[in-house]
Wavefront OBJ file of the C-alpha trace (Angstrom):
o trace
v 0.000 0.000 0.000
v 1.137 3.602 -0.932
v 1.835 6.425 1.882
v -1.323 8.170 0.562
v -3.401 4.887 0.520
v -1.676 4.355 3.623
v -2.824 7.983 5.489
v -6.401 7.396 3.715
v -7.138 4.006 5.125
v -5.628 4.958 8.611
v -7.856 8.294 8.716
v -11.147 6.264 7.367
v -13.249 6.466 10.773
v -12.670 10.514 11.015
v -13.452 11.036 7.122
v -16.558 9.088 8.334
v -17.583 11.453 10.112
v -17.231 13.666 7.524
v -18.742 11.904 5.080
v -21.846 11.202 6.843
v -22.311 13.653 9.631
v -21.866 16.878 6.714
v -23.328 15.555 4.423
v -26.462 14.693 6.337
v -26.325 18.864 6.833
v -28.188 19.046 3.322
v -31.136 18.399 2.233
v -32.279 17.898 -1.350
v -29.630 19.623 -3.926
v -28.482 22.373 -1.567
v -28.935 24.058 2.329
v -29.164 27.690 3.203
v -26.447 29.059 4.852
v -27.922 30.426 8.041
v -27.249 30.874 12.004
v -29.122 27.566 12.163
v -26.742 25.513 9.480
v -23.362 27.206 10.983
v -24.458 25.531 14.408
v -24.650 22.198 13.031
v -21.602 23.021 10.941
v -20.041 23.820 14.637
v -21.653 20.410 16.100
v -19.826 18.045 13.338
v -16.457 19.606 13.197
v -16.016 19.515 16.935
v -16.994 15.718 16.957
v -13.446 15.087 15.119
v -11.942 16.195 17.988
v -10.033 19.418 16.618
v -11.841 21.374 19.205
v -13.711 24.928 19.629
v -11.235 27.618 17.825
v -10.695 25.867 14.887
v -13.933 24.516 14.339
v -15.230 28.235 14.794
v -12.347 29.104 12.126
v -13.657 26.793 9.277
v -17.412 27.864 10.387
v -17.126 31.413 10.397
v -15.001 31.129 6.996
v -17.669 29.502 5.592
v -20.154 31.832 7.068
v -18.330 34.571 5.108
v -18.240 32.937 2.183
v -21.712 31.929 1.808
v -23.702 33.607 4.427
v -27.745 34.041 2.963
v -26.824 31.873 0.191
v -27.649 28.340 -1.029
v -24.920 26.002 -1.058
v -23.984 22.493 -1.822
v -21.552 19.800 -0.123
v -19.065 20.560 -2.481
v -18.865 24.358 -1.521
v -18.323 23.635 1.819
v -16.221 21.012 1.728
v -14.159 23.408 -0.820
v -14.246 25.738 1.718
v -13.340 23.737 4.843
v -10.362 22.489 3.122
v -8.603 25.715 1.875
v -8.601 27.045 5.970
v -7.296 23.314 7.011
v -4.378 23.546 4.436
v -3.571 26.901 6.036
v -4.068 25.937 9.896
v -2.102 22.862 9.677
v 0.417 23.594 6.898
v 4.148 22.204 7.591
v 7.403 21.287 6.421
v 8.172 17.333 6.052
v 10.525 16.909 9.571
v 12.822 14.384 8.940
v 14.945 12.934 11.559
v 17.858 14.993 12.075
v 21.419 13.093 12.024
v 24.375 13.608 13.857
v 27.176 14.733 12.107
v 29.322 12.289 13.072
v 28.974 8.945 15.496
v 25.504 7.403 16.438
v 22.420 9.640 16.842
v 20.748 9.777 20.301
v 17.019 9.401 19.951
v 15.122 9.606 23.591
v 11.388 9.014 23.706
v 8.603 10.443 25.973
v 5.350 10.264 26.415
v 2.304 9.407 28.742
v 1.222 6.085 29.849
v -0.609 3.991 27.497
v 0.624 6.673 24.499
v 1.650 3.858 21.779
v 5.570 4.678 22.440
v 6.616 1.199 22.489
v 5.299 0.214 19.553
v 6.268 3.726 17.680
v 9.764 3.114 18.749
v 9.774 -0.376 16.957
v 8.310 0.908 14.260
v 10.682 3.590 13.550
v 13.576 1.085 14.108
v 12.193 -0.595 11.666
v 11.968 2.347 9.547
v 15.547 3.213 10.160
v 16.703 -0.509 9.474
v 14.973 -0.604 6.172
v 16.661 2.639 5.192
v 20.164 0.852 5.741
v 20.589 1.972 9.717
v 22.147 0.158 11.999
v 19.787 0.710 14.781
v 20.383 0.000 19.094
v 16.932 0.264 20.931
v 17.440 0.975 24.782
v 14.365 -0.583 27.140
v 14.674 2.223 29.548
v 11.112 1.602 30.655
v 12.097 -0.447 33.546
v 9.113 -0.356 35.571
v 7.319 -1.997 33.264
v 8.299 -5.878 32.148
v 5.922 -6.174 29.586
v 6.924 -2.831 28.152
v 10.904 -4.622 27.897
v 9.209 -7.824 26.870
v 7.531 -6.257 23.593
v 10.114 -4.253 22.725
v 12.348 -7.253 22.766
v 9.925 -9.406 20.504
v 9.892 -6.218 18.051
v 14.171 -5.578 18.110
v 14.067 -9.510 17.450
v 12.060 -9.112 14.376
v 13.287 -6.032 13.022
v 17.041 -7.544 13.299
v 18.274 -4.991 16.116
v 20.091 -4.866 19.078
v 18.528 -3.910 22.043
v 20.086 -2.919 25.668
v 18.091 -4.077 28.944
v 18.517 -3.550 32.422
v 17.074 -5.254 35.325
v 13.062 -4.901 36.572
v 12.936 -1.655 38.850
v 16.494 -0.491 37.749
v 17.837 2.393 37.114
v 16.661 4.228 33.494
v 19.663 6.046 33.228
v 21.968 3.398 33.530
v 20.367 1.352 30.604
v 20.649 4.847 28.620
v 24.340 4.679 29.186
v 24.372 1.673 28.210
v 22.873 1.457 24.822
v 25.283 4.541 23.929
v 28.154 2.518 24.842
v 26.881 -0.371 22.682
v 25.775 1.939 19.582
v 29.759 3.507 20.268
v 31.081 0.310 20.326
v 29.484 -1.436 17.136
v 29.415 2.213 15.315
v 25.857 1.951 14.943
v 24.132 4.775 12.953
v 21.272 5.093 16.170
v 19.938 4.503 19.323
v 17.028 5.069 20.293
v 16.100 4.899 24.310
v 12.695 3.975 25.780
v 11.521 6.015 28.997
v 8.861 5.346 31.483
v 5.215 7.155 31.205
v 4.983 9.619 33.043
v 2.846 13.311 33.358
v 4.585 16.388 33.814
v 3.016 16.679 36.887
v 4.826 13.907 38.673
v 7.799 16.236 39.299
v 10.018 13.340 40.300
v 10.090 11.495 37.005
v 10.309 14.667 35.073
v 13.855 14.617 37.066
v 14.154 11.527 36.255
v 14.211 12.564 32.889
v 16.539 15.218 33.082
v 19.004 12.750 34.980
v 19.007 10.268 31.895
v 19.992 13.096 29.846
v 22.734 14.132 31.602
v 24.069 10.407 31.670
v 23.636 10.983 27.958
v 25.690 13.877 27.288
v 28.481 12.749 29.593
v 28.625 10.406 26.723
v 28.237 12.359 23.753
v 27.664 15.971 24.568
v 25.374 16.748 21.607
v 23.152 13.763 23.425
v 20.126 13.496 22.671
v 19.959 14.877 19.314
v 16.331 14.544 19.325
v 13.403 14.180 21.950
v 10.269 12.809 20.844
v 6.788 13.059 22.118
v 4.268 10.538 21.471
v 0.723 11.417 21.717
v -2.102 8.963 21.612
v -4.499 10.407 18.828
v -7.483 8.178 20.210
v -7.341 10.492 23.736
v -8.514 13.130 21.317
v -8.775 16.694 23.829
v -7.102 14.419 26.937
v -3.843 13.497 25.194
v -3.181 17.542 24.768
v -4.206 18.323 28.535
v -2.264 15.469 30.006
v 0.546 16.799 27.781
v 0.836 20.068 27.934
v 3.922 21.088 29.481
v 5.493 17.975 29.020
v 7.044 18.996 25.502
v 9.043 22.067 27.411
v 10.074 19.942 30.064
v 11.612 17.337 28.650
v 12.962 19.759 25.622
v 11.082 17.590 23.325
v 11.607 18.563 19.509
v 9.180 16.859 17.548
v 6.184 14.816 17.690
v 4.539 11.179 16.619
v 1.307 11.146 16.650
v 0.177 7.376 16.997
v -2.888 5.411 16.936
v -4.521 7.250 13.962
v -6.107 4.935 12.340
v -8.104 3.974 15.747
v -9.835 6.869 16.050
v -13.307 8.533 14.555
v -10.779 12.236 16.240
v -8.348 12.422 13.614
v -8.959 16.182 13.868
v -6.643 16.426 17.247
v -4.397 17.276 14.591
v -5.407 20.970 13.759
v -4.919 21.561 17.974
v -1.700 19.896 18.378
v 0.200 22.028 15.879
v -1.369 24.566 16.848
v -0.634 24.574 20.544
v 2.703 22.718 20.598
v 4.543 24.867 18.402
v 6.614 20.894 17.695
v 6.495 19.969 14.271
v 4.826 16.449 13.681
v 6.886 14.334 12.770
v 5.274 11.416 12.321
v 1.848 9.681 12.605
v 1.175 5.811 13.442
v -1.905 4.749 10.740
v -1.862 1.016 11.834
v -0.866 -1.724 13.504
v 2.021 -3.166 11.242
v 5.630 -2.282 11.674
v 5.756 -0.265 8.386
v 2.750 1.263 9.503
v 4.634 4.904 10.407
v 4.611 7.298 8.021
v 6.637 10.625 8.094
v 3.487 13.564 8.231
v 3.090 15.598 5.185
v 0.321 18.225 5.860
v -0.749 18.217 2.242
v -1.261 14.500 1.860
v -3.316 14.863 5.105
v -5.919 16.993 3.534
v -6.575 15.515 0.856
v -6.666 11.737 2.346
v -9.318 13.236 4.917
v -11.422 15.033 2.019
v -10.647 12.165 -0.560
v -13.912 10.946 -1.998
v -16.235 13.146 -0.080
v -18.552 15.408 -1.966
l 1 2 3 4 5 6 7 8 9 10 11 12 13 14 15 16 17 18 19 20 21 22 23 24 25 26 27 28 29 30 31 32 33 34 35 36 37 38 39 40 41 42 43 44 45 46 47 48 49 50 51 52 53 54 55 56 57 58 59 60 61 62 63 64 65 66 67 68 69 70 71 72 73 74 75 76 77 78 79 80 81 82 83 84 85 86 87 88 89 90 91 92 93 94 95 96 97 98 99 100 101 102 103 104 105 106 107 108 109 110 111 112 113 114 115 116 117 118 119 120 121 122 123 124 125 126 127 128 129 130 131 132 133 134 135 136 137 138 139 140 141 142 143 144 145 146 147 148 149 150 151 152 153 154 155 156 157 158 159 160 161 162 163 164 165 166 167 168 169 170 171 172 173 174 175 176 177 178 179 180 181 182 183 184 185 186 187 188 189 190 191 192 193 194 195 196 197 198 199 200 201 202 203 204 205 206 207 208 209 210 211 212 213 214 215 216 217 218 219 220 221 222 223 224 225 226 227 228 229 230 231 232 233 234 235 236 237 238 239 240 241 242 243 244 245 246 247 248 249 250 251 252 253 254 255 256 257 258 259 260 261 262 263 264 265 266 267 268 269 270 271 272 273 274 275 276 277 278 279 280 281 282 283 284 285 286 287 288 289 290 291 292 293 294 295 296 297 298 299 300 301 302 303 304 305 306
């Protein structure tokens, strides 16, 4: 399957909504545009999870566009999509490499936020681009966490770096950068425990690991990435706000996609994180990551509406 067949099948429950919930707005071969029609406009938009100000962005532009007129599907939709190109618009954010030695990928998130199985599946990503790839099970609170990611390095053809139950995270963390040093691997890239910013002791946790890091390679980590669950819809942004500043995150995966009717969470995490996305998780295979491209986005959530 293609990356835009890919994106289009993993956003098929929020174009759905789309599809059913708008177009059930008209009636016979057009609707009035009216204070009544913009409120149901309002109604279906915030069901995809994007929430109140940009749902009152694409209503009131197509309140100005079309206000006392008769419109059909088509106009709206026309509509709709020319103010989501421009709210969610964004470069392509590849990985950034090191210059020189391995690159230092740490990953953060909240419990239950897909980043075990985003971390295997951008090893695998990484391996099938011609990486040589160390994971580091730094989640050591959590055997099962270790376990899977240890089934997943297996069948990707990595190495991976464990410590014992309960351990210290840090110490694992050194560890897989001694290993990816040692073997000259291209990257590492080191599990943490789920935490919320509010739990103020593993936030230093956090900040611990990456000192361990840079003792190592000063530059370490390169990059910090965020998972966010895109099924939490409004929840995964509360329970995450602040985390991105504390733990100096620099980009974003946004997993779980294709699992969720709220694909719209989008339009409010770009918006509010000021973090690019990076990438989004549209299924449940290992290939099954997909770098985000706004544009493609669009038009796999508008593709054959209308």
């Amino acid at each position: 399957m293609g990356l835009f067949a890919r994106i289009k099948d993993g956003l098929k429950k929020t174009r759905q909504i789309f599809n059913t919930d708008l177009r059930d707005l008209f009636k016979g071969e057009g609707r009035l545009v009216d204070d009544e029609f913009l409120k149901e406009l309002f109604a279906v938009l915030v069901k995809t999870d994007m929430g109140g100000e940009p749902a009152s962005r694409f209503r009131d532009r197509v309140a100005k566009e079309f206000r006392g007129r008769v419109i059909a599907l088509d106009d709206m939709l026309t509509s709709i999509k020319a103010e989501l190109h421009e709210l969610i618009s964004q470069a392509e954010t590849p990985l950034h490499f090191a210059e020189s030695g391995p690159t230092i990928i740490m990953v953060v998130g909240v419990n239950g936020s897909g980043k075990t199985t985003s971390i295997a599946k951008l090893a695998y990503r990484l391996h099938a681009e011609g990486k040589k790839v160390v994971l580091g099970a730094g989640d050591t609170f959590r055997a099962a966490a270790v376990s899977q990611l240890s089934v997943w390095a297996d069948r990707i053809g990595c190495q991976i770096i464990k410590g014992k139950q309960g351990g210290d995270p840090a110490s694992v963390a050194y560890a897989t950068i001694a290993r990816a040093l040692e073997i000259n691997a291209d990257v590492a890239i080191i599990d943490t425990a789920g935490r919320l910013q509010t739990q103020s002791n593993l936030m230093q946790e956090l900040e611990k690991i990456r000192r361990v890091m840079g003792k190592q390679i000063p530059e370490a980590p390169h990059q910090v990435l965020l998972v966010l669950d895109a099924t939490a819809g409004q929840n995964a942004i509360s329970q995450a706000k602040g985390f991105s500043e504390v733990a100096h995150c620099t980009g974003l995966i946004l997993a779980k996609l294709d699992g969720t009717a709220k694909g719209g969470v989008v339009i409010p995490i770009i918006q509010q994180f000021a973090l690019p996305v990076q990438y989004i998780g549209v299924g449940e295979q290992l290939e099954d990551l997909d770098l985000f491209d706004s544009q493609q986005f669009v038009e796999a959530l508008f593709d054959g509406l209308g």
